[in-house]
C-alpha positions in Angstrom: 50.8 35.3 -6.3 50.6 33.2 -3.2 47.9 33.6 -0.3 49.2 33.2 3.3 47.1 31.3 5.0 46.7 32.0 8.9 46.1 29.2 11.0 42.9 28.2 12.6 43.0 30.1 16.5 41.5 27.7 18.8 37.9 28.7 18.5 37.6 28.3 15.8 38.8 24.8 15.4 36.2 24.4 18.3 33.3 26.1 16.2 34.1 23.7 13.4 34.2 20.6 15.4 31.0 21.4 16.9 29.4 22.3 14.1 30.4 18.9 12.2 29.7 16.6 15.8 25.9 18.6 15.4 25.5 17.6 11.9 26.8 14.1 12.3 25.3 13.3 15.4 21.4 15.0 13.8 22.1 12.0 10.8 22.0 9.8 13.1 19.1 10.5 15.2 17.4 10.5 12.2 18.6 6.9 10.9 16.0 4.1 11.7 16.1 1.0 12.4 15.3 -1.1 9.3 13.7 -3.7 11.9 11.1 -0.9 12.9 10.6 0.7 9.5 9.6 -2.7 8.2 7.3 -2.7 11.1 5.7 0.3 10.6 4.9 -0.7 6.9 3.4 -3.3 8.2 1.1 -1.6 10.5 0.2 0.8 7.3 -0.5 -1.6 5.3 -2.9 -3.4 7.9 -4.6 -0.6 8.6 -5.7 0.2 5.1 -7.1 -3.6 4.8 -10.2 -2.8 6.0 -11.1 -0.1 3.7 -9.4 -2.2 0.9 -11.6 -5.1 1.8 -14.8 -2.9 1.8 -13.6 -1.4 -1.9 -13.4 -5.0 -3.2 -17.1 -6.1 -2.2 -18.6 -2.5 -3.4 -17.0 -3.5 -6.7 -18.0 -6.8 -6.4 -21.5 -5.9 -6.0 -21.5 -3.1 -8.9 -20.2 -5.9 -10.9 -22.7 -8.5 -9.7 -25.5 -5.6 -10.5 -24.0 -5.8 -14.0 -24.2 -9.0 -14.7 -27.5 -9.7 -13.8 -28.4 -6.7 -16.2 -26.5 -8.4 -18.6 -27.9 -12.4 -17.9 -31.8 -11.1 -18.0 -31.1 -9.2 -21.1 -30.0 -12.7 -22.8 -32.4 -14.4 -21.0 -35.0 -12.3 -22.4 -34.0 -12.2 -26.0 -33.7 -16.3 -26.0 -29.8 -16.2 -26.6 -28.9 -20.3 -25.9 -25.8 -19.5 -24.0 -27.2 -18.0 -20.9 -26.7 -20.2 -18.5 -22.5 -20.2 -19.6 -23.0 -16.1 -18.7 -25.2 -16.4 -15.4 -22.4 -19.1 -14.1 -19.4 -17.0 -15.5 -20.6 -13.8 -13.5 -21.8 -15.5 -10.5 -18.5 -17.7 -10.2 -16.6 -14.3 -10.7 -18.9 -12.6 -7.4 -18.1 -15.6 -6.1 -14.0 -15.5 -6.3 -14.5 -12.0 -5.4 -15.6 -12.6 -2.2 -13.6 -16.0 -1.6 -10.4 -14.2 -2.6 -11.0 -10.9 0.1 -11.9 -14.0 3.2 -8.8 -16.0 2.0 -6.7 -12.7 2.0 -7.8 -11.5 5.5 -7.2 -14.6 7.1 -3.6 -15.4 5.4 -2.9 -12.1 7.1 -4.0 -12.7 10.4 -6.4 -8.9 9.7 
């Protein structure tokens, strides 16, 4: 059985042109520029540096709480070694801190 197909009147061939122009021409207003997305991650991550900075030294001090728990406790039971642990976990506060300054000013933050 064959289908007769009518051809398109003149509207309607307008409707669809428009309708395809709309669509193509919303994809591209919602391209971006891979210069300012690049930029905008940048600015993100910046602005999270602060925070992340602040995170590191709350750790940093939990961990420095920790070790001192840990360095009296040897201390106190007469364990030979201590002074290997008290310079282990005050060279790691140490880093800690050393590592966020070096980080904020590589970065320019």
């Amino acid at each position: 059985m064959k289908k007769n197909h009518q051809p398109l009147t003149p509207a309607q061939s307008k409707g669809i042109l428009s309708i395809l122009f709309l669509g193509l021409s919303t994809l591209s207003a919602k391209a971006q520029d891979g210069l300012a997305g690049i930029n905008e991650a940048n600015r993100q991550v910046r602005s999270y540096f602060d925070a992340g900075t602040s995170l590191m030294y709350a750790i940093g001090a939990i961990l420095g709480l920790i070790g001192a728990v840990k360095v009296y406790q040897k201390w106190n039971a007469g364990d030979p070694d201590t002074g290997k642990v008290a310079a282990a976990w005050f060279g790691s506060c140490v880093f800690l801190v050393v590592v966020a300054t070096v980080i904020k000013s590589f970065f320019g933050v």
